[in-house]
C-alpha positions in Angstrom: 0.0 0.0 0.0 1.7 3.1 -1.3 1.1 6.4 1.8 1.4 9.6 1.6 2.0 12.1 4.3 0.5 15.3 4.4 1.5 17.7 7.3 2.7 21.2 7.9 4.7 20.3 11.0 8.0 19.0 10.7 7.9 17.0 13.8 5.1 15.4 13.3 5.4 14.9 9.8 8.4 12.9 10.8 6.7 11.0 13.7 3.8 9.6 11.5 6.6 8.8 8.4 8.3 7.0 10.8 5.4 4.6 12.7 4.1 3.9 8.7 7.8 3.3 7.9 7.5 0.6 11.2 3.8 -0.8 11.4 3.8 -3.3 8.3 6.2 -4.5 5.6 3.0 -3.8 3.3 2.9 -0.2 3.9 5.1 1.9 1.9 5.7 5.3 2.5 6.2 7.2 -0.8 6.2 10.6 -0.1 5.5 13.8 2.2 4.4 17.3 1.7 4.3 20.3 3.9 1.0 21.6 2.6 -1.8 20.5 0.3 -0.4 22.3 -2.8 2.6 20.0 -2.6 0.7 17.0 -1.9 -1.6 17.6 -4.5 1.2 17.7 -6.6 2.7 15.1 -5.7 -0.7 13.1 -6.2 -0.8 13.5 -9.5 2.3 12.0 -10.2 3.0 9.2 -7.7 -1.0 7.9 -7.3 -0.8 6.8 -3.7 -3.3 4.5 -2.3 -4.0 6.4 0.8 -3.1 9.9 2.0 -3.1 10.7 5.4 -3.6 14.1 5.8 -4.0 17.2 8.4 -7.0 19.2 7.4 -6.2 22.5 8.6 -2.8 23.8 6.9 -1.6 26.8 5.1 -1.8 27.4 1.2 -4.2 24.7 1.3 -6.2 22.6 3.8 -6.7 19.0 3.6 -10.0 18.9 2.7 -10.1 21.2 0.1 -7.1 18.7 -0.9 -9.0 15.7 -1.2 -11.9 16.9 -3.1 -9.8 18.8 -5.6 -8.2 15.1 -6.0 -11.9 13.8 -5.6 -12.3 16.0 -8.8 -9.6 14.6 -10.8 -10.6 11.1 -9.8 -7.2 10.6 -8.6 -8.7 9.0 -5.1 -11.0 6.0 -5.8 
């Protein structure tokens, strides 16, 4: 299962890359983004499976993240 990590906080962002990194030989952590620009971005190109996001972030939030994905049918 390909994860992406979505968080504006460094430390944090590190934390939850690190316990997907650890949980499960079947999760693979494939990218992280300090905003929902990037991870949009980042979206489009990689197609992960699930995104763990934060919703409220700067440039743009996590749910106006998933629906622009929602959109594009990028998310199933």
């Amino acid at each position: 299962m390909k994860i992406l990590i979505v968080e504006d906080e460094a430390p944090i962002r590190d934390w939850i890359s690190y316990t997907v990194k650890n949980i499960s030989e079947d999760f693979e952590l494939i990218g992280s983004a300090s905003n929902g620009r990037e991870a949009y971005e980042l979206s489009l190109k990689i197609k992960p499976d699930v995104i763990i996001t934060d919703i409220k972030m700067p440039i743009m939030d996590g749910i106006s993240l998933l629906k622009e994905l929602n959109f594009r049918k990028i998310l199933p």
